[in-house]
C-alpha positions as CSV (number, residue, x, y, z in Angstrom):
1,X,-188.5,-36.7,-25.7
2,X,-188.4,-33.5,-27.6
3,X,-187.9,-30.4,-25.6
4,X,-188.8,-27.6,-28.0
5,X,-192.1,-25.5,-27.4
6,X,-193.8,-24.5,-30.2
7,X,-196.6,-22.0,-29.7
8,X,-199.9,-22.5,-31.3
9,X,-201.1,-19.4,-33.5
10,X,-203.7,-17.0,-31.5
11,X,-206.5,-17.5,-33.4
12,X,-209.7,-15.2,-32.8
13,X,-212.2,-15.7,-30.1
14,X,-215.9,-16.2,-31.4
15,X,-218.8,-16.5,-29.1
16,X,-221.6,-18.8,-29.1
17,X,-223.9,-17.7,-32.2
18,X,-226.6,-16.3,-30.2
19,X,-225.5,-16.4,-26.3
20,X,-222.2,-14.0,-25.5
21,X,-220.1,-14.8,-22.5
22,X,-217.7,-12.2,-20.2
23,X,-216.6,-11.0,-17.2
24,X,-218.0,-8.3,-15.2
25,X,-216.9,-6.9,-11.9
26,X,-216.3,-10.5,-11.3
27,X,-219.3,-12.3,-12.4
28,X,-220.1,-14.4,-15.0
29,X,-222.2,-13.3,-17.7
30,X,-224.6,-14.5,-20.1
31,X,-225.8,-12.5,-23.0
32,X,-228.4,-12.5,-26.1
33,X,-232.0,-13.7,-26.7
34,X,-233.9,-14.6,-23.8
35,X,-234.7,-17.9,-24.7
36,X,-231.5,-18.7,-26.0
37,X,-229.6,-18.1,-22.7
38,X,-232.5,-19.6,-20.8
39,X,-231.5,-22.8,-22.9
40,X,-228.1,-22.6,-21.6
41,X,-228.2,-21.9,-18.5
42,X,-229.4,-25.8,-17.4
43,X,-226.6,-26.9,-19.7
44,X,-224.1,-25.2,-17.8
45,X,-225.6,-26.1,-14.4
46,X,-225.4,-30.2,-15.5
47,X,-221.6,-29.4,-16.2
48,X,-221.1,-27.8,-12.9
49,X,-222.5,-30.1,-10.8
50,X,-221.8,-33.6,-12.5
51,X,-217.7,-32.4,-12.6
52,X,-218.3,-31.7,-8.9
53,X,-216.9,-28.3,-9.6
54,X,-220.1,-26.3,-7.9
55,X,-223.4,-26.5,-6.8
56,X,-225.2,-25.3,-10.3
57,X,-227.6,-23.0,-10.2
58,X,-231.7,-23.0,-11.0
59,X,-234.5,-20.8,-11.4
60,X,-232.4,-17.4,-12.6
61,X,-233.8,-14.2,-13.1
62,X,-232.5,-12.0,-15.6
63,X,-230.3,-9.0,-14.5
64,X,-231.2,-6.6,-17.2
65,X,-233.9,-7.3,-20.0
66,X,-235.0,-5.2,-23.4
67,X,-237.0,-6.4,-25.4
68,X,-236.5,-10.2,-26.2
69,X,-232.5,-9.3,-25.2
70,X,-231.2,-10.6,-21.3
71,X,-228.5,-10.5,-19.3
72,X,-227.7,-13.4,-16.6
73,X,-225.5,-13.3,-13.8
74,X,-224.6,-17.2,-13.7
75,X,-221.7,-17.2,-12.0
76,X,-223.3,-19.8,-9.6
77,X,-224.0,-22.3,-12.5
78,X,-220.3,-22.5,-14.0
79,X,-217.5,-24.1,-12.4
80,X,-214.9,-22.0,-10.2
81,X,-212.1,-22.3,-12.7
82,X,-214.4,-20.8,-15.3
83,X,-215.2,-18.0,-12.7
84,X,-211.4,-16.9,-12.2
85,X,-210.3,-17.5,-15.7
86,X,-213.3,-16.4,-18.5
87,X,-211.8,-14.1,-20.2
88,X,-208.3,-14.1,-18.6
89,X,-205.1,-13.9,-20.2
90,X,-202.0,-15.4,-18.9
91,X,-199.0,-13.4,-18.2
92,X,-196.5,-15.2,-20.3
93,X,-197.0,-17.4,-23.3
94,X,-197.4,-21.2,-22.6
95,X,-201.2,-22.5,-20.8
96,X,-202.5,-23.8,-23.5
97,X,-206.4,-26.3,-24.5
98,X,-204.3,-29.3,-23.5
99,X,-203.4,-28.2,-20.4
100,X,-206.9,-26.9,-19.8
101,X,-208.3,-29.9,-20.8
102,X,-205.9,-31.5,-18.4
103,X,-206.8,-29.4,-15.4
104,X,-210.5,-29.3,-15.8
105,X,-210.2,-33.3,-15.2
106,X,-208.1,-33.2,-12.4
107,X,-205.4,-34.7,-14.2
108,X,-203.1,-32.0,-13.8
109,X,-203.1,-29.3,-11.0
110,X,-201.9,-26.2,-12.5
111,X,-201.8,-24.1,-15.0
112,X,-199.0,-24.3,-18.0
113,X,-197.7,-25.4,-21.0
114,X,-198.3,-28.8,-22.0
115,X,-197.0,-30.7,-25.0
116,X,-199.0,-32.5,-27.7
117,X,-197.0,-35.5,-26.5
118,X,-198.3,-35.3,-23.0
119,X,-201.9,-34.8,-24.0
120,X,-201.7,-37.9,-26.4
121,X,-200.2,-40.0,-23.0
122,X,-203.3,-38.9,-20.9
123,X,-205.4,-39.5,-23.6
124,X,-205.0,-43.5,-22.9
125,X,-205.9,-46.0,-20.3
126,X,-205.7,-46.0,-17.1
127,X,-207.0,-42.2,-16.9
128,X,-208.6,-42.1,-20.0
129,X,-211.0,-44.2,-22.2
130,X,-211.9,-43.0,-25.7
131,X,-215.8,-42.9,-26.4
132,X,-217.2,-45.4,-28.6
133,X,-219.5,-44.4,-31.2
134,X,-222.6,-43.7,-30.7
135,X,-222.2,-43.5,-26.7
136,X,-223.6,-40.3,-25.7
137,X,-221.0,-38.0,-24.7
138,X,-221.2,-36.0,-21.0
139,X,-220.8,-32.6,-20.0
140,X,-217.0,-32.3,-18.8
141,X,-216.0,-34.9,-21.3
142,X,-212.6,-34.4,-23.3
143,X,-212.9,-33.2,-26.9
144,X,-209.3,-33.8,-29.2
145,X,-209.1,-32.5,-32.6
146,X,-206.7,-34.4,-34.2
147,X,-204.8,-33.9,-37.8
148,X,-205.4,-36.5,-39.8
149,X,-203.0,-37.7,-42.3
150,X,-202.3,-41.3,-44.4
151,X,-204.1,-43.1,-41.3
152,X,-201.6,-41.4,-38.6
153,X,-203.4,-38.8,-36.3
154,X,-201.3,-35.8,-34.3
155,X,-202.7,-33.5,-31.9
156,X,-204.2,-30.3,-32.8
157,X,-206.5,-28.9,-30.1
158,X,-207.9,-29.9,-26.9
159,X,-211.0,-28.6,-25.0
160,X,-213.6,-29.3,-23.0
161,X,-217.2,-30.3,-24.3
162,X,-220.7,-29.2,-22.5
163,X,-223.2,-29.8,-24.9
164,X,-223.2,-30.0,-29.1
165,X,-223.8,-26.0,-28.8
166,X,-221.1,-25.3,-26.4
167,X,-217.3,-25.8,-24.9
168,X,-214.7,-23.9,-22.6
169,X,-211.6,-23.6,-24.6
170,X,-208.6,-21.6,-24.6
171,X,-207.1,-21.3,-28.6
172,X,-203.8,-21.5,-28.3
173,X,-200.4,-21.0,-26.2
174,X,-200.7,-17.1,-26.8
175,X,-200.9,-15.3,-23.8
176,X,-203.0,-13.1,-25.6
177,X,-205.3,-16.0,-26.0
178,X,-207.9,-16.3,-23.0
179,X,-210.0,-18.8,-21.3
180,X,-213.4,-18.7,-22.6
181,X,-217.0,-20.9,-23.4
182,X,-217.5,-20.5,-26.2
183,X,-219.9,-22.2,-29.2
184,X,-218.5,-25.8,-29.8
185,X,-219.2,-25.2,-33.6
186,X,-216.8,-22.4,-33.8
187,X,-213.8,-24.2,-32.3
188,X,-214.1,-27.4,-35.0
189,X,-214.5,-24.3,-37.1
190,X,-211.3,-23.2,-36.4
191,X,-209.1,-25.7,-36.1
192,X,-210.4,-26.9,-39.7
193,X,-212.9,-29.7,-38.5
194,X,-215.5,-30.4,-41.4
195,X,-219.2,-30.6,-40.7
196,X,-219.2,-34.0,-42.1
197,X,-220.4,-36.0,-39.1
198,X,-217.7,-39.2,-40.4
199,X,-215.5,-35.9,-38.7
200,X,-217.1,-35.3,-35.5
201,X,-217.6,-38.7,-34.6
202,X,-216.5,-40.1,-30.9
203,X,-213.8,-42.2,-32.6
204,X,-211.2,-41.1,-36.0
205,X,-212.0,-43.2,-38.8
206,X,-212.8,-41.3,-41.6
207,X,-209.9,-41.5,-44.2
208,X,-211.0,-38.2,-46.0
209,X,-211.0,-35.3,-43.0
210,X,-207.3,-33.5,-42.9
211,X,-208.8,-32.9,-39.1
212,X,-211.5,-34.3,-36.8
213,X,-212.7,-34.3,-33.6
214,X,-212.8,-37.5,-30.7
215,X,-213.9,-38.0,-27.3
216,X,-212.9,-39.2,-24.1
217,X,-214.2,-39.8,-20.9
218,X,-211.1,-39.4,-18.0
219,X,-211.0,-40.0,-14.4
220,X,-208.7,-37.4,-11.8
221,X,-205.3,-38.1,-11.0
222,X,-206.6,-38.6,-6.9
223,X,-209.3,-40.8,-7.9
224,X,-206.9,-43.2,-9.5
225,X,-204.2,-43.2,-6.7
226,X,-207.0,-43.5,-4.2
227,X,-208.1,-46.8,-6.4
228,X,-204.6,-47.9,-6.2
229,X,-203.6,-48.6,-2.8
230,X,-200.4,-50.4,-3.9
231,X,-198.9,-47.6,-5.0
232,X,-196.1,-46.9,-2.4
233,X,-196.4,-43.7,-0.8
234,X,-192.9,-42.7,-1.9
235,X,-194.2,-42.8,-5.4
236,X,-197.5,-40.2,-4.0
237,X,-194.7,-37.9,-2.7
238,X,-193.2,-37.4,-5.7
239,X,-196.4,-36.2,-7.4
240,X,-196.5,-33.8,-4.0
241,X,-193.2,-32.2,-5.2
242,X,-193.7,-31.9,-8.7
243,X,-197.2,-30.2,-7.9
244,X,-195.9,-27.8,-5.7
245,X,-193.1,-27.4,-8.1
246,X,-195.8,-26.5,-10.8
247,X,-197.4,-23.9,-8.2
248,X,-195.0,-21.7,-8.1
249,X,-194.2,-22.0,-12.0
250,X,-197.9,-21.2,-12.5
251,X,-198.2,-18.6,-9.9
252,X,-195.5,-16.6,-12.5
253,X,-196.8,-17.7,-15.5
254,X,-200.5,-16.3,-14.3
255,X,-199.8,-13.2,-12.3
256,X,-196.3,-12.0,-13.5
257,X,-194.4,-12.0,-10.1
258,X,-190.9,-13.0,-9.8
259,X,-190.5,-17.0,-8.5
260,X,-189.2,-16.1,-4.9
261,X,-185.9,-17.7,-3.2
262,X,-188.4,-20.1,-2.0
263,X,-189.9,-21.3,-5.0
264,X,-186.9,-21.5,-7.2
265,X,-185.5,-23.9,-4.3
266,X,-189.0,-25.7,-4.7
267,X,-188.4,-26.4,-8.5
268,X,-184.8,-27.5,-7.7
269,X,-185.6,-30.1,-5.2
270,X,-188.1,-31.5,-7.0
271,X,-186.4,-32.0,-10.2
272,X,-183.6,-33.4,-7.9
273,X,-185.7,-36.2,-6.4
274,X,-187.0,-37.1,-9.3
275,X,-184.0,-37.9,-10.8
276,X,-183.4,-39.9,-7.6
277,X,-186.3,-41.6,-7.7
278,X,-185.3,-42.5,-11.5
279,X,-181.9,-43.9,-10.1
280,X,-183.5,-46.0,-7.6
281,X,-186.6,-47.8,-9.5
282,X,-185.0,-51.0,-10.2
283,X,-184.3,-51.5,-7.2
284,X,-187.1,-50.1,-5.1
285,X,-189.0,-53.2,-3.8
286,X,-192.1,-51.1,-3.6
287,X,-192.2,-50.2,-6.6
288,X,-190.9,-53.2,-8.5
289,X,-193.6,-55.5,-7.1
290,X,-196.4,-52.9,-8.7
291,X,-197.6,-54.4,-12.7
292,X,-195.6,-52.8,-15.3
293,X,-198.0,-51.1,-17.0
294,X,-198.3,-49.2,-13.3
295,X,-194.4,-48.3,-13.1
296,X,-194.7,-47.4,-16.4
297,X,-197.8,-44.9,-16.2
298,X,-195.9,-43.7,-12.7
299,X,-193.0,-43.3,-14.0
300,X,-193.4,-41.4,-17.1
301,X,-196.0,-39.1,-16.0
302,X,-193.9,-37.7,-13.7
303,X,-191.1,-37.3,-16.8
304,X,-193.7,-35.4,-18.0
305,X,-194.8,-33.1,-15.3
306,X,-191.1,-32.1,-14.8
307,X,-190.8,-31.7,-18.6
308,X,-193.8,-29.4,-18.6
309,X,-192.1,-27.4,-15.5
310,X,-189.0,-26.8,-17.4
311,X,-191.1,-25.7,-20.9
312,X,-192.8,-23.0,-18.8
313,X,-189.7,-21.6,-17.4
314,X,-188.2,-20.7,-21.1
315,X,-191.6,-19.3,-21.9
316,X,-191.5,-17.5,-18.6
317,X,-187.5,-16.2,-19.5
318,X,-186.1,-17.9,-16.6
319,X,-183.4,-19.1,-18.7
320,X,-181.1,-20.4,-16.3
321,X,-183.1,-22.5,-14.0
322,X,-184.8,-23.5,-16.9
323,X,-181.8,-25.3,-18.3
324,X,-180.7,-26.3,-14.9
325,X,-184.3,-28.5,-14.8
326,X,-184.2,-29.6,-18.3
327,X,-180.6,-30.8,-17.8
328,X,-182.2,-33.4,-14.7
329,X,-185.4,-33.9,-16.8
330,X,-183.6,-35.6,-19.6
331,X,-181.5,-37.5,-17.2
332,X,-184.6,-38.6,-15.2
333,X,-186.7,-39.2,-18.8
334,X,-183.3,-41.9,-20.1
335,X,-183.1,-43.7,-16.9
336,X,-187.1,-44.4,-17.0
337,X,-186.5,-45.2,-21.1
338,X,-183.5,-47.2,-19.7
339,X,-185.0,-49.0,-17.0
340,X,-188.0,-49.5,-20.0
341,X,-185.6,-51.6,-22.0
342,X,-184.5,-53.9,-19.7
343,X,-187.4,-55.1,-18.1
């Protein structure tokens, strides 16, 4: 597994052609022509409440009104990450659309970088299902631009879709970058997506688009382990430690702060028990009686959520404990590949 970040260029943020999102004195705004942001407003409300993220919103007045322009406060119709984070920027480079993507599905808890190669392993079963075409995508449903080249696709951009008009999306691992909705057209736009609709279907088969655009439908992290009562417990702890592990990473990489003696010691141990836990699958009856395609999805997301912990700590300067974890990560990442090859 490759351990080099590689940011993705800031690229401008456009709003939604004729609705404007911000932030103001912590609220959620809406602006532009009244009936344009009326039309929204129920979009973002669906969102809200079928991601179980809020309780959406109905029958708005407009805050301020001239002429056929309005502004709405609709705070209430948008989900709470989108309340903290429109407009935000991170402190240090590193969260990136893949890792919002990930977070706004509940598959990953915090915010920081993630790899192309770790958005490409959620993509797929058991979390994820690609969209068929001609299913009829969801608000909340997972939108990957993809390069295309010679029938081999690579990851490009993630983000999450609401409706064909609009998507929360954060362009890039810039930390000048920030979270925002913005018009859906404008992020194909950017990341070179051609109107052609054999681009922007829910699966990749055109041979002629350099980039297009597929969906997926994905179910939390907690909603799979609580469908999974064979997993062993031991394996749940582990995801324990490398979340909190990622909350104190993110708590840095969002508000600046120095990790404290506490949360340098909670990186430590949990790189070190994952290692552990590496050392000890073959012969952990608990976890050798699970199917394989089970140990495997176990097993290596947790190579990647240690991965993604040691990533954000170079991009955060923390040099030396980020060494330190990517030292145990590649150890924990070969015995998984090792245990992998002999099974």
């Amino acid at each position: 597994m490759k351990m080099l970040v590689v940011l993705i260029a800031l690229v401008p943020q456009i709003s939604f052609a004729k609705v404007s999102f911000g932030k103001h004195e912590n609220k959620v705004m809406a602006y532009g022509d009244c009936n344009d942001v009326k039309e929204v407003i129920p979009t973002l409300s669906q969102w809200t409440i079928s991601s179980q993220a809020g309780k959406g919103c109905e029958n708005l007045s407009p805050t301020r009104q001239f002429d056929d322009v309005c502004s709405y406060d609709v705070t209430t119709c948008v989900p709470e990450h989108v309340v903290k984070y429109q407009d935000a920027n991170p402190n240090s480079h590193g969260p990136n659309c893949w890792n919002l993507s990930l977070v706004m599905k509940g598959i990953l808890p915090h915010l920081r970088y993630t790899n192309p190669e770790e958005m490409a392993f959620y993509m797929a079963p058991p979390l994820c299902r690609q969209l068929k075409d001609g299913e009829a995508r969801q608000a909340g449903d997972i939108g990957a631009i993809r390069n295309v080249n010679k029938g081999t696709t690579s990851e490009s951009h993630g983000f999450i879709y609401i409706s064909e008009k609009l998507s929360y999306s954060k362009n890039g691992a810039d930390k000048r970058s920030p979270y925002a909705l913005q018009s859906l057209d404008t992020v194909l736009k950017i990341y070179g997506v051609p109107k052609d609709s054999e681009c922007r279907k829910n699966e990749i088969t055109g041979t002629n688009c350099k980039a297009a655009v597929s969906y997926f439908r994905c179910q939390s992290l907690d909603s799979y382990m609580e469908s999974h009562k064979e997993i062993p417990e031991k394996a749940k702890k582990f995801f324990a430690e490398a979340k909190k592990a990622e909350g104190c990473v993110s708590e840095q990489t969002m508000g600046g702060k120095a990790l404290s003696a506490e949360a340098i010691q909670n990186i430590t141990d949990a790189a070190l028990s994952l290692t552990i836990f590496a050392n000890q699958l073959k012969q952990d009856p608990e976890f050798t009686k699970l199917p394989k395609d089970e140990q495997s999805f176990i097993a290596k997301a947790l190579v990647y959520r240690l991965h993604g912990v040691s990533n954000q700590l170079y991009l955060n300067e923390e040099k030396f404990l980020g060494d330190s974890t990517n030292l145990l990560t590649r150890s924990f990442a070969e015995k998984i590949n090792a245990n992998e090859a002999t099974r």
